[in-house]
HTML snippet that shows the backbone in 3Dmol.js (N, CA, C, O; Angstrom):
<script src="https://3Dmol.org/build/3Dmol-min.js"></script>
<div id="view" style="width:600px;height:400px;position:relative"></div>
<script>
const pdb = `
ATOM      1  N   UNK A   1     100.539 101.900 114.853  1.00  0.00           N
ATOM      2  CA  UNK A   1     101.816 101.309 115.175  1.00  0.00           C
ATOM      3  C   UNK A   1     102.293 101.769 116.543  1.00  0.00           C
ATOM      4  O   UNK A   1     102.808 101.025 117.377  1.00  0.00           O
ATOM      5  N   UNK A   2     102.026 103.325 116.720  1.00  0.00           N
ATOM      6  CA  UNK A   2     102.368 103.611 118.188  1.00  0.00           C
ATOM      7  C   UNK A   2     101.875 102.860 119.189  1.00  0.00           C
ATOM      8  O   UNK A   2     102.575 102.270 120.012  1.00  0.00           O
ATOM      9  N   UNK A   3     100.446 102.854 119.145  1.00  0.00           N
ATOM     10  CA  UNK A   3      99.479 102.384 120.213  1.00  0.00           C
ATOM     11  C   UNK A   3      99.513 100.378 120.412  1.00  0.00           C
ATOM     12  O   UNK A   3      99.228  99.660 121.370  1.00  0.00           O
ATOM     13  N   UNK A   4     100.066 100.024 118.816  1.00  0.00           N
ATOM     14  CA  UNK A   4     100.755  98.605 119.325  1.00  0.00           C
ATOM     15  C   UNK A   4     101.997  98.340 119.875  1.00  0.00           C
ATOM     16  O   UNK A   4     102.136  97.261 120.451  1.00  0.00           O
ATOM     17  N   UNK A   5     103.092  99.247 119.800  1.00  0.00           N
ATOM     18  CA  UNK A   5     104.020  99.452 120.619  1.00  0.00           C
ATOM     19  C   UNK A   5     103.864  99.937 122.022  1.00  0.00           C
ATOM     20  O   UNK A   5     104.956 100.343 122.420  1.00  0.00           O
ATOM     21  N   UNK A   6     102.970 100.047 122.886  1.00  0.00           N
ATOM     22  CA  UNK A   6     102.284 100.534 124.002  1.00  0.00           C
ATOM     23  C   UNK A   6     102.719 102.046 123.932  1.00  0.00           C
ATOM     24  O   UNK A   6     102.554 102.508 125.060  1.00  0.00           O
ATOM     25  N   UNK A   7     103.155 102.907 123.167  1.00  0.00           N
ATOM     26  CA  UNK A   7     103.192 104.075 123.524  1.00  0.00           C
ATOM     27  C   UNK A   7     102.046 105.414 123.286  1.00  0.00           C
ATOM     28  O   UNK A   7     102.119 106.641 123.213  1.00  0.00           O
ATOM     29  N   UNK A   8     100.884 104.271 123.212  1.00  0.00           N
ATOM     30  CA  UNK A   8      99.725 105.179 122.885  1.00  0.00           C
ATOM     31  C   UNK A   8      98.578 104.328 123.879  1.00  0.00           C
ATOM     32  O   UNK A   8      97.840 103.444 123.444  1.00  0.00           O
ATOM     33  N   UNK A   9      98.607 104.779 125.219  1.00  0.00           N
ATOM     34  CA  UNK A   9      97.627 103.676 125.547  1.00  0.00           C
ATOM     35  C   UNK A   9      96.059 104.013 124.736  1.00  0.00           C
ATOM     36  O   UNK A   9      95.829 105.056 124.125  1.00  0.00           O
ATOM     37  N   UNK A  10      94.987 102.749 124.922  1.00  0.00           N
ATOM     38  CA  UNK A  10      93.903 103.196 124.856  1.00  0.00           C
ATOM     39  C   UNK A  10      92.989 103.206 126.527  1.00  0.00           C
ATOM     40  O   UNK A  10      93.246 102.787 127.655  1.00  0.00           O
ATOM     41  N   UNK A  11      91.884 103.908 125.902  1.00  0.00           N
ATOM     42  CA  UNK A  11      91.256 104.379 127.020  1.00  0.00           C
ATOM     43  C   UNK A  11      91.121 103.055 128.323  1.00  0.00           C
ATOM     44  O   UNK A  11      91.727 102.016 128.062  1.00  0.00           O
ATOM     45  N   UNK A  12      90.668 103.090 129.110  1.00  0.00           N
ATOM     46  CA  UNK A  12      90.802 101.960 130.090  1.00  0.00           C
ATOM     47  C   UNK A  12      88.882 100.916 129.745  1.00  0.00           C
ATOM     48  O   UNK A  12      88.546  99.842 130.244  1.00  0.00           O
ATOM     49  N   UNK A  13      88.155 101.712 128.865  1.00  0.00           N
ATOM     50  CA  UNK A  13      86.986 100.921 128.749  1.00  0.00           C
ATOM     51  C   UNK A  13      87.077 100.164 127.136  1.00  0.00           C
ATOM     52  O   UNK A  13      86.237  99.559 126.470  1.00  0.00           O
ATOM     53  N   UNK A  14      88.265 100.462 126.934  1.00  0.00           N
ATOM     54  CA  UNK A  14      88.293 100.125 124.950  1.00  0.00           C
ATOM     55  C   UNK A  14      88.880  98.228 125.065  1.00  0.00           C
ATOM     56  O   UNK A  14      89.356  97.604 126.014  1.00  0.00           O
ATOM     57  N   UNK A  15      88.595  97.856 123.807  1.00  0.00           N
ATOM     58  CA  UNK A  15      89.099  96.556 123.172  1.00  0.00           C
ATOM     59  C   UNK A  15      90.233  96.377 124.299  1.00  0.00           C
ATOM     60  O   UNK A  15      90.276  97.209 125.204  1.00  0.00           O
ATOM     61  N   UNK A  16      91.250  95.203 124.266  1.00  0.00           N
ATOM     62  CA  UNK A  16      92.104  95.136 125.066  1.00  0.00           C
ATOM     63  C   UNK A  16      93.244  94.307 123.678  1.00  0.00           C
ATOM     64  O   UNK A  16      93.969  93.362 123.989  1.00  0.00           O
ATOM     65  N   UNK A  17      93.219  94.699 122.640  1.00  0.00           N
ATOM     66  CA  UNK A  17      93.728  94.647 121.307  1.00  0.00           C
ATOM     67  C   UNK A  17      93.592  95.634 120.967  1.00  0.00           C
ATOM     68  O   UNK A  17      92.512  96.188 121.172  1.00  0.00           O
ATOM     69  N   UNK A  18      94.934  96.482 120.101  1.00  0.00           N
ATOM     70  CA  UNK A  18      95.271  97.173 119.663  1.00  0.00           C
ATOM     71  C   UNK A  18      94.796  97.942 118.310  1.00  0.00           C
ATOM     72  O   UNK A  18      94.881  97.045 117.471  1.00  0.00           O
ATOM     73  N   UNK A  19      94.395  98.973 117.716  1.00  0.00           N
ATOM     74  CA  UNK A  19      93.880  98.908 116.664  1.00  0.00           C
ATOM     75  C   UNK A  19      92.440  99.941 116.362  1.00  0.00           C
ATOM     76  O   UNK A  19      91.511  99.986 117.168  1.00  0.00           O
ATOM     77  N   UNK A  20      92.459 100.618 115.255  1.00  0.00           N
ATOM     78  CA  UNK A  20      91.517 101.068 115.401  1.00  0.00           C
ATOM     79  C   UNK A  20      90.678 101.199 114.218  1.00  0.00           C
ATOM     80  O   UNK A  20      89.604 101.798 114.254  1.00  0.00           O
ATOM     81  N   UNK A  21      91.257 100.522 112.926  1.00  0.00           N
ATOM     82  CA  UNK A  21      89.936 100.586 111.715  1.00  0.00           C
ATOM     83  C   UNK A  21      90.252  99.097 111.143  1.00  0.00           C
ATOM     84  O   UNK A  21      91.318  98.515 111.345  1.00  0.00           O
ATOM     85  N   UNK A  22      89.088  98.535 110.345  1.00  0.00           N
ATOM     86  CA  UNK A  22      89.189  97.215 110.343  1.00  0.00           C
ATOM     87  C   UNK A  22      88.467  97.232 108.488  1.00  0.00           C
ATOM     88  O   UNK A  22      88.086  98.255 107.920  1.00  0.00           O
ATOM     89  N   UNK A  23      88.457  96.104 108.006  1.00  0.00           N
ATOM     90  CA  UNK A  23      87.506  95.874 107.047  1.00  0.00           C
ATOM     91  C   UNK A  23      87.457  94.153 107.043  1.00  0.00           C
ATOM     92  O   UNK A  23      88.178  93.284 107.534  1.00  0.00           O
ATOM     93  N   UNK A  24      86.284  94.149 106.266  1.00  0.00           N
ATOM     94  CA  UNK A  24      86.199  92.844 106.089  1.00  0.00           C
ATOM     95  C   UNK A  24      84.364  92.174 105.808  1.00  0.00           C
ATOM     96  O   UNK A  24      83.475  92.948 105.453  1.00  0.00           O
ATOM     97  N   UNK A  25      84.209  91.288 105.950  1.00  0.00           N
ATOM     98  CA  UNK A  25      82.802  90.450 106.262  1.00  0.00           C
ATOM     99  C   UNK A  25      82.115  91.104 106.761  1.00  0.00           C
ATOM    100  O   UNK A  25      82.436  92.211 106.329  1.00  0.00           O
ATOM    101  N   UNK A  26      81.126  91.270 107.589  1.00  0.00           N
ATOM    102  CA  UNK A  26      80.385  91.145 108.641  1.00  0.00           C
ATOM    103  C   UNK A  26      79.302  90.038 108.282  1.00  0.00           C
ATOM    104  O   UNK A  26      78.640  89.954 107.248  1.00  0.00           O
ATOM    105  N   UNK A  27      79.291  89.256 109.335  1.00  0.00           N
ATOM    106  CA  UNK A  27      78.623  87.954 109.269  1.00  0.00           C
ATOM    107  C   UNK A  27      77.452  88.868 109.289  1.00  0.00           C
ATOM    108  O   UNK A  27      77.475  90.046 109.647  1.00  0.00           O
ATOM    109  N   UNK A  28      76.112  87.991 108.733  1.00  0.00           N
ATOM    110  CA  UNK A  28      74.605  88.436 109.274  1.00  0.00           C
ATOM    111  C   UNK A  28      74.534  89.717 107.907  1.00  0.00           C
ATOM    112  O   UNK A  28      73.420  89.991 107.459  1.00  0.00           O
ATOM    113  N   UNK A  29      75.598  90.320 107.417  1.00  0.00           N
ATOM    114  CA  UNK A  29      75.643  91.770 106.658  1.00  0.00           C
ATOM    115  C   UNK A  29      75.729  91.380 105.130  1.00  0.00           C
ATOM    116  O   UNK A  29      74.892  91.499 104.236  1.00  0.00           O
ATOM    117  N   UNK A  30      77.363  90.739 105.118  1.00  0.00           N
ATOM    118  CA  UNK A  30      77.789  90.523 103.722  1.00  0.00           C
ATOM    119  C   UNK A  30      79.205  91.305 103.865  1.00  0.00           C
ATOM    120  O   UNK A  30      79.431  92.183 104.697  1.00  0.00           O
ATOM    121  N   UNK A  31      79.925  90.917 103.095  1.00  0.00           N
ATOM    122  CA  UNK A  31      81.541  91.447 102.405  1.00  0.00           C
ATOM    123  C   UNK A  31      81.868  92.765 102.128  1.00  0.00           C
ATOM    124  O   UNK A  31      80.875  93.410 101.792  1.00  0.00           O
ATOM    125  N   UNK A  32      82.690  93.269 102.143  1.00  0.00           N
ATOM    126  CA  UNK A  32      82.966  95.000 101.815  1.00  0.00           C
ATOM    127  C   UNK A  32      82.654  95.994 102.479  1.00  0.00           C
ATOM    128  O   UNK A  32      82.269  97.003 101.889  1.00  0.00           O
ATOM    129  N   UNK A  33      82.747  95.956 103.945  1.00  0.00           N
ATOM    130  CA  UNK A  33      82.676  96.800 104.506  1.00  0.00           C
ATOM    131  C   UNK A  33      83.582  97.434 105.633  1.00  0.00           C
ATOM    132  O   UNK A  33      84.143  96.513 106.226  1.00  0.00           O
ATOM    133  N   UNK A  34      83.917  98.605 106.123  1.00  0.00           N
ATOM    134  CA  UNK A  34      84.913  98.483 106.943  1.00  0.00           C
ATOM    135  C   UNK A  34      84.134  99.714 108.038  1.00  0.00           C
ATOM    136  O   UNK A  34      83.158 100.436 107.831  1.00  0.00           O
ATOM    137  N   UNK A  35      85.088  99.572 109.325  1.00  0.00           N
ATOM    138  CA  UNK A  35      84.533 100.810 110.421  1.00  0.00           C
ATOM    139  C   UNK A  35      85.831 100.869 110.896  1.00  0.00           C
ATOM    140  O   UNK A  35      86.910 100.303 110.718  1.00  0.00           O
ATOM    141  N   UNK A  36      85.128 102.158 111.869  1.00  0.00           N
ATOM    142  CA  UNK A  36      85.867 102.324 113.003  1.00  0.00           C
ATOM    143  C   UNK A  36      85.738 101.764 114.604  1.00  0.00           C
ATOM    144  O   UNK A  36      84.802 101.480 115.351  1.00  0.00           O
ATOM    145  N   UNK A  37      86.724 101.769 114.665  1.00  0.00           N
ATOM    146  CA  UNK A  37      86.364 101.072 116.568  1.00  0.00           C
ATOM    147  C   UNK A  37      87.326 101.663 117.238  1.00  0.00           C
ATOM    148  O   UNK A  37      88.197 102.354 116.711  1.00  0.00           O
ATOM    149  N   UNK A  38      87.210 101.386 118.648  1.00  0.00           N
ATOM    150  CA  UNK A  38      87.555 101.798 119.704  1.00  0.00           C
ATOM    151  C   UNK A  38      88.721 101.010 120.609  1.00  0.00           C
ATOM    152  O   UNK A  38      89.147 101.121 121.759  1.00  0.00           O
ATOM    153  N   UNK A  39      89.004 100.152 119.455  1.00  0.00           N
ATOM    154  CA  UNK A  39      89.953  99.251 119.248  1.00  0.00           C
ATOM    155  C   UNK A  39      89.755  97.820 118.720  1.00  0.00           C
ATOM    156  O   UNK A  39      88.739  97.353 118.206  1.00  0.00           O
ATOM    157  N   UNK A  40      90.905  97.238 118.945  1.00  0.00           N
ATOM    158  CA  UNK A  40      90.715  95.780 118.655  1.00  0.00           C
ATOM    159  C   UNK A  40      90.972  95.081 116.746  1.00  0.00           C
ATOM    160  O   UNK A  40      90.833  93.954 116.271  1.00  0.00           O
ATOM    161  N   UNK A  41      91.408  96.488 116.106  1.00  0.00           N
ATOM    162  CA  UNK A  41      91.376  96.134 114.767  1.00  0.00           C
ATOM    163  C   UNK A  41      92.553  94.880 114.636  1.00  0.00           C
ATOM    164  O   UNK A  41      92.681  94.207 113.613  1.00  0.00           O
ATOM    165  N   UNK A  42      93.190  94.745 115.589  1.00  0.00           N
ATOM    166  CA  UNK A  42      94.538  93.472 115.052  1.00  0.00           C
ATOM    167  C   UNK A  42      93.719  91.790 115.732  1.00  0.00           C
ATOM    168  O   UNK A  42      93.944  90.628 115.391  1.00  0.00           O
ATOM    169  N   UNK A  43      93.122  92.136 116.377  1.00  0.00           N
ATOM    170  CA  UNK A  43      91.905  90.980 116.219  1.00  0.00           C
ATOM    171  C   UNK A  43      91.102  90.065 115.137  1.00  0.00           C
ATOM    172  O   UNK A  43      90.247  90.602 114.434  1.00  0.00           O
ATOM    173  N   UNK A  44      91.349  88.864 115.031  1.00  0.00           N
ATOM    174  CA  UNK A  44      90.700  88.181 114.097  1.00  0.00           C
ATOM    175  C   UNK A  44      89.086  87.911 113.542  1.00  0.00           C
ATOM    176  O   UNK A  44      88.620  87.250 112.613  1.00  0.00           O
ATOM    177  N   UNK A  45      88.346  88.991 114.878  1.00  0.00           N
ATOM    178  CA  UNK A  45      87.120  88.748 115.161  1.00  0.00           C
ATOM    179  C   UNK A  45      86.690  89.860 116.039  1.00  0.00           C
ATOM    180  O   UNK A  45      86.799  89.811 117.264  1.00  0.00           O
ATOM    181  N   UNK A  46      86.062  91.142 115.206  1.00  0.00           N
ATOM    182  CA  UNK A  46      85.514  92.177 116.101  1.00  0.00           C
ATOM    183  C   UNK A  46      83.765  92.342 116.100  1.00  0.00           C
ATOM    184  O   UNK A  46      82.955  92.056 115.219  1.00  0.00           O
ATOM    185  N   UNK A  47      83.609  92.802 117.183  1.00  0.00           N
ATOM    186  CA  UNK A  47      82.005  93.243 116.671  1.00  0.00           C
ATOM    187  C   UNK A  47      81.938  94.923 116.785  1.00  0.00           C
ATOM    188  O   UNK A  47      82.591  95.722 117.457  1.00  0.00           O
ATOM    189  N   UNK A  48      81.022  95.057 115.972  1.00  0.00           N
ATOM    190  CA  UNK A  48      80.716  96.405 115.416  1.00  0.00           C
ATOM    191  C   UNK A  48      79.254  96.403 115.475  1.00  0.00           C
ATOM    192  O   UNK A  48      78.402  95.522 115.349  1.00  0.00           O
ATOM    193  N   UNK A  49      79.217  98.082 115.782  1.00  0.00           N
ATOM    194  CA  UNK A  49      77.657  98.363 115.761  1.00  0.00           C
ATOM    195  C   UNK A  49      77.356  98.486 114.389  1.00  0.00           C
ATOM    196  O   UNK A  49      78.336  98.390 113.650  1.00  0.00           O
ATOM    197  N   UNK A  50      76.428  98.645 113.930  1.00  0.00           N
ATOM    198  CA  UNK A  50      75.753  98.968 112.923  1.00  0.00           C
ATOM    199  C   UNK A  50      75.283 100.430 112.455  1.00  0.00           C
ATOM    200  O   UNK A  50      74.409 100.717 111.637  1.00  0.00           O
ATOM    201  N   UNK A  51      76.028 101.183 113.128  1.00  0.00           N
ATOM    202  CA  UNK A  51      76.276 102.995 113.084  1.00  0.00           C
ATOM    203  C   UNK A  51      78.025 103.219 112.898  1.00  0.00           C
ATOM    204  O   UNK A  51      78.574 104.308 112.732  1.00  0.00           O
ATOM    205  N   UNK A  52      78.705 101.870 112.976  1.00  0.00           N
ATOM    206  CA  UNK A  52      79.909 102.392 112.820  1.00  0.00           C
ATOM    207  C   UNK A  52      80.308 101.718 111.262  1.00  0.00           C
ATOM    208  O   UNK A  52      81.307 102.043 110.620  1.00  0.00           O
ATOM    209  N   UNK A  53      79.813 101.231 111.052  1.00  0.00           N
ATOM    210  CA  UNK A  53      79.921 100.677 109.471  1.00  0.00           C
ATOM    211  C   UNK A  53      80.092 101.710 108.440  1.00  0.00           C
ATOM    212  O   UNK A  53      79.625 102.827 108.663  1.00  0.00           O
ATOM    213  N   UNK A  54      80.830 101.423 107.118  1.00  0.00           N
ATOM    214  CA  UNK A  54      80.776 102.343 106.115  1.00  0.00           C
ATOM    215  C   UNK A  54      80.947 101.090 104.929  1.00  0.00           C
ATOM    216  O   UNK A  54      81.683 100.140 105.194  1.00  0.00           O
ATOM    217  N   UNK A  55      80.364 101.140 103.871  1.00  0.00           N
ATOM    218  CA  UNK A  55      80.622  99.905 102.811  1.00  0.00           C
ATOM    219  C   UNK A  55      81.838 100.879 101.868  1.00  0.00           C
ATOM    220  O   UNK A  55      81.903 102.087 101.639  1.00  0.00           O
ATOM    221  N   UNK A  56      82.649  99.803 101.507  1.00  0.00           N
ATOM    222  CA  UNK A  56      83.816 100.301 100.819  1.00  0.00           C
ATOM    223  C   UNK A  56      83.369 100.317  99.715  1.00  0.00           C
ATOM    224  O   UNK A  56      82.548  99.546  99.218  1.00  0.00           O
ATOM    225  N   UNK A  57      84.003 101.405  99.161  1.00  0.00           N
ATOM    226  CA  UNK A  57      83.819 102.105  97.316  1.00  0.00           C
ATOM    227  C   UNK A  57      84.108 100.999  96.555  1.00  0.00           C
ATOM    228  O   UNK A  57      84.872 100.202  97.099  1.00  0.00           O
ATOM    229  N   UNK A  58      83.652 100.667  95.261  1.00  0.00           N
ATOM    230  CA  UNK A  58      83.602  99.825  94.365  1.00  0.00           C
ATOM    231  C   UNK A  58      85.329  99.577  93.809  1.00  0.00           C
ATOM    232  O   UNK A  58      85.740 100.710  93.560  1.00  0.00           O
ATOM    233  N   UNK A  59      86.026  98.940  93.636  1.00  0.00           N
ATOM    234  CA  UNK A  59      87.739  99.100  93.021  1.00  0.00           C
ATOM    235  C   UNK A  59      88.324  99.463  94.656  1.00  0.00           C
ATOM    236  O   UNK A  59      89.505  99.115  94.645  1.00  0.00           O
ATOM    237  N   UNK A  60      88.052  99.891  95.728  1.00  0.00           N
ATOM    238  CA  UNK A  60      88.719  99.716  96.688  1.00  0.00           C
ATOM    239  C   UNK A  60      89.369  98.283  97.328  1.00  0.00           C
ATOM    240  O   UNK A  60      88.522  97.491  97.741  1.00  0.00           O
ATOM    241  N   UNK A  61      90.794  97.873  97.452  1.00  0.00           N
ATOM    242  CA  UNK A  61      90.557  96.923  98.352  1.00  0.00           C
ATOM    243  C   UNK A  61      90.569  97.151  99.687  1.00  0.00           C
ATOM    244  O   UNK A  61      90.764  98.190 100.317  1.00  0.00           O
ATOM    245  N   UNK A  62      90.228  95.540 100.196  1.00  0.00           N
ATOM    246  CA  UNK A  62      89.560  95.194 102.167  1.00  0.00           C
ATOM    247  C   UNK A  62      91.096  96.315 102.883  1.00  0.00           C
ATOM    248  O   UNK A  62      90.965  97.128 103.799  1.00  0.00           O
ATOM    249  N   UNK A  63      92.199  96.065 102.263  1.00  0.00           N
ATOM    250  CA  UNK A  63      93.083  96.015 102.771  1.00  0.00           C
ATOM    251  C   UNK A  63      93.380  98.195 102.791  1.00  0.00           C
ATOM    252  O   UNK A  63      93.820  99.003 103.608  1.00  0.00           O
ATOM    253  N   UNK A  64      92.842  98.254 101.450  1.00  0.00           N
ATOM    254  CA  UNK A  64      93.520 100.098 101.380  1.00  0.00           C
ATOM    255  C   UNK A  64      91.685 100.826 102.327  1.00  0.00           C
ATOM    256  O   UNK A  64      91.396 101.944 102.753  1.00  0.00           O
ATOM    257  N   UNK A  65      90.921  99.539 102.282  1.00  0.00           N
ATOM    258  CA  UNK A  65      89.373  99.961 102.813  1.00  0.00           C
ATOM    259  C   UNK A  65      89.598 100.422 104.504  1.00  0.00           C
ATOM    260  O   UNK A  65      88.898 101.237 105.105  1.00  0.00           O
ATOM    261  N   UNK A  66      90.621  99.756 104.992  1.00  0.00           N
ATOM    262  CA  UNK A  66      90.843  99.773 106.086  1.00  0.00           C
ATOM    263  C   UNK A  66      90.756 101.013 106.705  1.00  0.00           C
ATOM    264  O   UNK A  66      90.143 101.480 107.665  1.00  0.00           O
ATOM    265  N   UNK A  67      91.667 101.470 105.749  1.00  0.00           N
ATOM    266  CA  UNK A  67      92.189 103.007 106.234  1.00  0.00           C
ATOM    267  C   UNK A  67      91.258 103.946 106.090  1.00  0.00           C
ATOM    268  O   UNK A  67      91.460 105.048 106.600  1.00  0.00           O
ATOM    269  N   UNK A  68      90.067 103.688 105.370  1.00  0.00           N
ATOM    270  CA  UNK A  68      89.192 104.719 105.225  1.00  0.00           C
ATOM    271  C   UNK A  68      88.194 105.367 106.272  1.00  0.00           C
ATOM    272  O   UNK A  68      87.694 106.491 106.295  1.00  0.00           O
ATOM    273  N   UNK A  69      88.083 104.405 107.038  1.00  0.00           N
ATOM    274  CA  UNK A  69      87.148 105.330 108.418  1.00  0.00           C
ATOM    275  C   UNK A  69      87.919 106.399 109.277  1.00  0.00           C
ATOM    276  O   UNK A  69      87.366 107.336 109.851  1.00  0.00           O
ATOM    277  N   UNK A  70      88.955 106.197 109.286  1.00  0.00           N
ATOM    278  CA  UNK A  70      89.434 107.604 109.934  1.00  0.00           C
ATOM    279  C   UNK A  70      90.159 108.640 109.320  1.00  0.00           C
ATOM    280  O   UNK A  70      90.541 109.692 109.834  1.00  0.00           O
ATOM    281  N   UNK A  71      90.300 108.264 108.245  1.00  0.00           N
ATOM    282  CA  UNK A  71      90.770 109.341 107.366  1.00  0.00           C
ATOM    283  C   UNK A  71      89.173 110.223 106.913  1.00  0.00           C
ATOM    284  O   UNK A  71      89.244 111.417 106.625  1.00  0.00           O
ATOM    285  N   UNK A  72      87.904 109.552 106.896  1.00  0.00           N
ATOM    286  CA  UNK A  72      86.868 110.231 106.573  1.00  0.00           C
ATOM    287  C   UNK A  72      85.906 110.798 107.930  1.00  0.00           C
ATOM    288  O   UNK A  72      84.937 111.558 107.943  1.00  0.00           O
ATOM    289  N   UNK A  73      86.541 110.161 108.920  1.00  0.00           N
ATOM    290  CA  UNK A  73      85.965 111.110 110.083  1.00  0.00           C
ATOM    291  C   UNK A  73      87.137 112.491 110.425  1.00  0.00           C
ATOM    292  O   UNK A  73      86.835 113.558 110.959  1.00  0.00           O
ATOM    293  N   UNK A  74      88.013 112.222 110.111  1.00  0.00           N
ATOM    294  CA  UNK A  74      89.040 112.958 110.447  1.00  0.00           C
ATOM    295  C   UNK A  74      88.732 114.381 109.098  1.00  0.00           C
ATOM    296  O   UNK A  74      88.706 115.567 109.431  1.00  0.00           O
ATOM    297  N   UNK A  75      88.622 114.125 108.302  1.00  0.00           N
ATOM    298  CA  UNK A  75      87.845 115.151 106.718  1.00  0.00           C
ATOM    299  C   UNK A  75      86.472 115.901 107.451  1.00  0.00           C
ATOM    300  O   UNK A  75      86.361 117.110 107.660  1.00  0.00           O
ATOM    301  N   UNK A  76      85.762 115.150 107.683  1.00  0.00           N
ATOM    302  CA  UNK A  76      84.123 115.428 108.425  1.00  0.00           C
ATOM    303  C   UNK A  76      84.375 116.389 109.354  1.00  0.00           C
ATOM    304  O   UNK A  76      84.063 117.577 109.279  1.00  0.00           O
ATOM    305  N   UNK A  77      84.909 115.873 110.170  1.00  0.00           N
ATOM    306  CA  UNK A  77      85.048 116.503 111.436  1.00  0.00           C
ATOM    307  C   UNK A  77      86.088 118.110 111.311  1.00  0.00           C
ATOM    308  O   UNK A  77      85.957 119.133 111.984  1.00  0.00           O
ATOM    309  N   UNK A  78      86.773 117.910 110.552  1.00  0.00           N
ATOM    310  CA  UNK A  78      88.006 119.072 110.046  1.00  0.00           C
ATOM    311  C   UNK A  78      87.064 120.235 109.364  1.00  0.00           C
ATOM    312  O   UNK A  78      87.061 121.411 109.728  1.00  0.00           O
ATOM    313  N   UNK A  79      86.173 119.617 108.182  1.00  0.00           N
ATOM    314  CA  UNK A  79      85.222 120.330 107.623  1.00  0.00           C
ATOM    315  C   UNK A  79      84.243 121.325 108.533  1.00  0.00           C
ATOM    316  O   UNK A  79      84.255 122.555 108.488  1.00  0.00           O
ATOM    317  N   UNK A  80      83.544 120.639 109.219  1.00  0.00           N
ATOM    318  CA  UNK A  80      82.665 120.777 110.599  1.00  0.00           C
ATOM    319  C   UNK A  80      83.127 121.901 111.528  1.00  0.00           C
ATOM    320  O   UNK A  80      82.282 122.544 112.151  1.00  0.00           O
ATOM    321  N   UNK A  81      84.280 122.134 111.634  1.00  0.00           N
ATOM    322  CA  UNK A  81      84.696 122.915 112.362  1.00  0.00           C
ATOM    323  C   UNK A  81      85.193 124.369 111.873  1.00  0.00           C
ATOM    324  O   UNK A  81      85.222 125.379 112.576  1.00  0.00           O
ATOM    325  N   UNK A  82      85.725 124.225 110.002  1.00  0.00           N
ATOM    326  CA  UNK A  82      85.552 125.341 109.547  1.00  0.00           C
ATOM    327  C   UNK A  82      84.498 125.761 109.410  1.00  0.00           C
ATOM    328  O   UNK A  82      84.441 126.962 109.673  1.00  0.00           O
ATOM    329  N   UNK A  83      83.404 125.233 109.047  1.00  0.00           N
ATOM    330  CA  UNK A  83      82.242 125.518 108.986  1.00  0.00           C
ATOM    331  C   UNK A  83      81.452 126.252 110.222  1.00  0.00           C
ATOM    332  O   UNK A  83      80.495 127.022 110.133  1.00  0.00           O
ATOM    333  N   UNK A  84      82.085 125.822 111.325  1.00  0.00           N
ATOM    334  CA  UNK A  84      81.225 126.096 112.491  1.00  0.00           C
ATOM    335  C   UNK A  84      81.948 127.626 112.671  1.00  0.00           C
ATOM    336  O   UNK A  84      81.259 128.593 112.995  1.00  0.00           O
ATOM    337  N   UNK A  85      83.399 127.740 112.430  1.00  0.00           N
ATOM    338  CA  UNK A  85      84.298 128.825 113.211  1.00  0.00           C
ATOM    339  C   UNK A  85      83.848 130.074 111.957  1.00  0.00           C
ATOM    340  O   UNK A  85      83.749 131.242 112.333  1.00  0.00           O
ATOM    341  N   UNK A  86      83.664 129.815 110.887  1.00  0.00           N
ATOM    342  CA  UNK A  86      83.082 131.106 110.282  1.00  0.00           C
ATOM    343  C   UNK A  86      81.695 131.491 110.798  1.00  0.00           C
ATOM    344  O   UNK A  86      81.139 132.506 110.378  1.00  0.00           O
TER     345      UNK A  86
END
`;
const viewer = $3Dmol.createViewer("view");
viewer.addModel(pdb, "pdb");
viewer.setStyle({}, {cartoon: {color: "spectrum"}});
viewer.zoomTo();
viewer.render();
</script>
């Protein structure tokens, strides 16, 4: 919400749409899956690599799926670092 209110710019090489986790389709893939990006999640039409993908948990919806890539890099990465500092 910040960063669509411009008070969060993104980097100067990112999406030029606002946004940063998405779910949905992926054509060529199939249904139920969501990532992260580097923007552009308020876009009707993103492309994604195929390293940024995560398939959403079974009883999840597209919509609560959304939220899950950065709440689970943000866990990973939090983990990772206690791990590293002991």
């Amino acid at each position: 919400m910040v960063q669509h209110q411009g008070r969060y710019p993104a980097p100067p090489s990112a999406f030029p749409y606002s946004g940063l986790e998405c779910s949905g389709t992926i054509l060529g893939l199939g249904p139920n899956v969501c990532a992260l990006l580097s923007g552009g999640k308020y876009a009707e039409k993103v492309v994604v690599l195929v390293e940024q993908l995560l398939s959403v948990p079974d009883g999840v919806s597209l919509t609560d799926a959304a939220g899950l890539p950065e709440v689970a890099c943000t866990i990973w990465s939090t983990a990772w670092r206690i791990v590293l500092v002991r």
